[in-house]
GULOSE-950422 format. One record per residue: x, y negated, z negated of N, C-alpha, C in turn; residue in three letters. Coordinates in pm, whole numbers, plus 50000, padded with zeros to 5 digits. Atoms other than C-alpha are relative to their C-alpha. Example, Ala and Ser with C-alpha at 12.3 -4.5 7.8 and 13.67 -1.06 7.14 Angstrom:
# residues 2
500895011950000512305045049220500904988050000ALA/499185011950006513675010649286499234989149927SER/
This chain:
# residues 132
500784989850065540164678548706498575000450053UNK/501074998949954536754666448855499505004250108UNK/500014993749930537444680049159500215018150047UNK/499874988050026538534715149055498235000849932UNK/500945000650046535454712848874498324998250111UNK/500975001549917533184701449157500135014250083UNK/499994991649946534854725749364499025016249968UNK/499964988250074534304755249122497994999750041UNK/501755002350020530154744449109500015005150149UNK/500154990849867530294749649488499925009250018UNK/499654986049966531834780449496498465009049981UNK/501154993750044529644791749232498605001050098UNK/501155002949958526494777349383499635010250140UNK/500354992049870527414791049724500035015950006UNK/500194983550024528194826949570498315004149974UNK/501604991950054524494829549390498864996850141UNK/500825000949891522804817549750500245014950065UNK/499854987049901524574845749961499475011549888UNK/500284989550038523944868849670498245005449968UNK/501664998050067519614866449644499785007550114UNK/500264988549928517904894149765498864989950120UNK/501215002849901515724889750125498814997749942UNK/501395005150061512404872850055499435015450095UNK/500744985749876510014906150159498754993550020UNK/501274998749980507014902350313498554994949942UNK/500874999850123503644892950113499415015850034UNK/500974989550024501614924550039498984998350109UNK/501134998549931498944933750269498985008249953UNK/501184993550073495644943950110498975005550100UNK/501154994849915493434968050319498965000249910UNK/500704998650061490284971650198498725009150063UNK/501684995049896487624982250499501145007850127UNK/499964999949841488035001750855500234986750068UNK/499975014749912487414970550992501604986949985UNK/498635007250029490664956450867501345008250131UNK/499404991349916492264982751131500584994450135UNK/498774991850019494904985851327500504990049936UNK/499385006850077497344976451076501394995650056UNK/498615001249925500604955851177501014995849864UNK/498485007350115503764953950912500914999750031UNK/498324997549928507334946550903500765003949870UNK/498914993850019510184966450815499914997149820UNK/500085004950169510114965550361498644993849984UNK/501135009550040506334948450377499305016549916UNK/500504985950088504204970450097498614997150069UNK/501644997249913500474977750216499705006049850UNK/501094996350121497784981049934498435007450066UNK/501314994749941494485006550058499494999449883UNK/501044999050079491485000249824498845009550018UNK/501554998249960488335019849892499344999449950UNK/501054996750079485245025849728500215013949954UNK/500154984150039484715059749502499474999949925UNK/500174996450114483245077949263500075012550017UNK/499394986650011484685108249142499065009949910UNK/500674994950094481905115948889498835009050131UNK/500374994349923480395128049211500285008250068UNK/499174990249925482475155349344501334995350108UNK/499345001149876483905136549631501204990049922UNK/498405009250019487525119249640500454998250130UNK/499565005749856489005104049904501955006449976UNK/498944992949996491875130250028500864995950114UNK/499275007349887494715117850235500865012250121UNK/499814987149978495205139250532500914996950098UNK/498635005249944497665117350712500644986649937UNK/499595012350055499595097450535501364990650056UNK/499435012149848501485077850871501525002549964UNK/498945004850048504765092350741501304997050095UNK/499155003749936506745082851005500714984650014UNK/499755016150003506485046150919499694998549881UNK/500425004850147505335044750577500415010949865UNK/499654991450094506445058050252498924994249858UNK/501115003450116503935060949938500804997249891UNK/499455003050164504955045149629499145006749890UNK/500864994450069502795066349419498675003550023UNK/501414997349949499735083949378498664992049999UNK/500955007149967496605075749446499544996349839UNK/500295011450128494885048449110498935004750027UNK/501244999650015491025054449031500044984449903UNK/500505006550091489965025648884498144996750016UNK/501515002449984486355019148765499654982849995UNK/500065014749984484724989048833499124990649880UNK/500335002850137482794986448540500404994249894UNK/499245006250118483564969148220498755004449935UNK/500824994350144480164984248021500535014749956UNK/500024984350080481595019848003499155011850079UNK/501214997749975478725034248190500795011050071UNK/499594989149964479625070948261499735000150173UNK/501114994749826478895080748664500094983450086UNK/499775004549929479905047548775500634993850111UNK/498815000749863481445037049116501194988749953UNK/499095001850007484685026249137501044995950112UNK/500104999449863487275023649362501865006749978UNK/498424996949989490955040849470500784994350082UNK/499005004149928493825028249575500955008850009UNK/499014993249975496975038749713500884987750013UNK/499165011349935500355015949799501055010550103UNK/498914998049893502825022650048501214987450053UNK/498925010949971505825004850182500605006950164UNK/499674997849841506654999950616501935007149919UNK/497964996450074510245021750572500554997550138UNK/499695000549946510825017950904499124997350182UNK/501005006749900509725005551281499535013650096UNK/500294993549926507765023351503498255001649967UNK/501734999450042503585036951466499995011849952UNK/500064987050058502255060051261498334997449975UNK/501424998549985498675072351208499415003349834UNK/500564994250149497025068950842498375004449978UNK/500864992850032494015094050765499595003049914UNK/500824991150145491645098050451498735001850054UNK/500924998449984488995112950431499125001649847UNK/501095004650143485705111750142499445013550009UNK/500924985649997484765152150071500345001249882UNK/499634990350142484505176749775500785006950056UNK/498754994449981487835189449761499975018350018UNK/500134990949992486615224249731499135004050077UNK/501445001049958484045220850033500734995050145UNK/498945006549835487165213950344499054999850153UNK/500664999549835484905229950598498584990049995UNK/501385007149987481845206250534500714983550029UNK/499265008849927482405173650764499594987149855UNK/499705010850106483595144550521498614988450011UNK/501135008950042480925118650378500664988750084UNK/499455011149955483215090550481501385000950042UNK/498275001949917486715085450710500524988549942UNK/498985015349995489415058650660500405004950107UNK/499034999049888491205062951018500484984550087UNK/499365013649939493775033551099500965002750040UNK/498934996349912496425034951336500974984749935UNK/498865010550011500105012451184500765001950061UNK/498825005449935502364995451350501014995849889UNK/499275005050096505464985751192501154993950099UNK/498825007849883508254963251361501004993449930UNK/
């Protein structure tokens, strides 16, 4: 019986190994230009932070979003950085994304008043990803 029994634990044991999902990637947190060009692999998620404040007209509009290699997991987050409350203060947005597949793709924001296209942007994000 202790051998049906040992056996059985094996089995088991060796079923729940083959069945765990691929370890992915850790997260990659952009934060600056200077973090640029970006390299991920295949399922790795990518986190863009920037600076903002929206109480100022401008937002950071995404005018390539690299989709040949990257897919957005949702829209873009405002969060403020504040903890007093303090109306008009800076902040910052994020975005996430996830590499869907290999090859390069080109990600583009830019920092304007959304109603103001033809006036050249306050601030760029332009980073060229790799994905492999």
């Amino acid at each position: 019986m202790t051998i049906r029994r040992t056996a059985l634990l094996l089995g088991v044991s060796l079923l729940a190994a083959c069945s765990r999902d691929a370890v992915q990637p850790e997260t990659l947190i952009v934060e600056s230009q200077g973090e640029c060009p970006i390299r991920l692999s295949v399922g790795q998620a990518l986190t863009l932070t920037l600076p903002s404040n929206p109480s100022t007209g401008y937002r950071w509009l995404l005018q390539n979003p690299a989709n040949s290699v990257l897919t957005a997991l949702g829209p873009e987050v405002y969060s403020s950085g504040d903890t007093d409350g303090m109306v008009g203060s800076a902040g910052q947005s994020t975005w996430r994304f996830r590499a869907r597949t290999a090859g390069s793709g080109h990600l583009l924001l830019v920092y304007q008043q959304p109603w103001a296209p033809e006036v050249k942007p306050e601030r760029t994000f332009d980073c060229q990803v790799s994905v492999r």
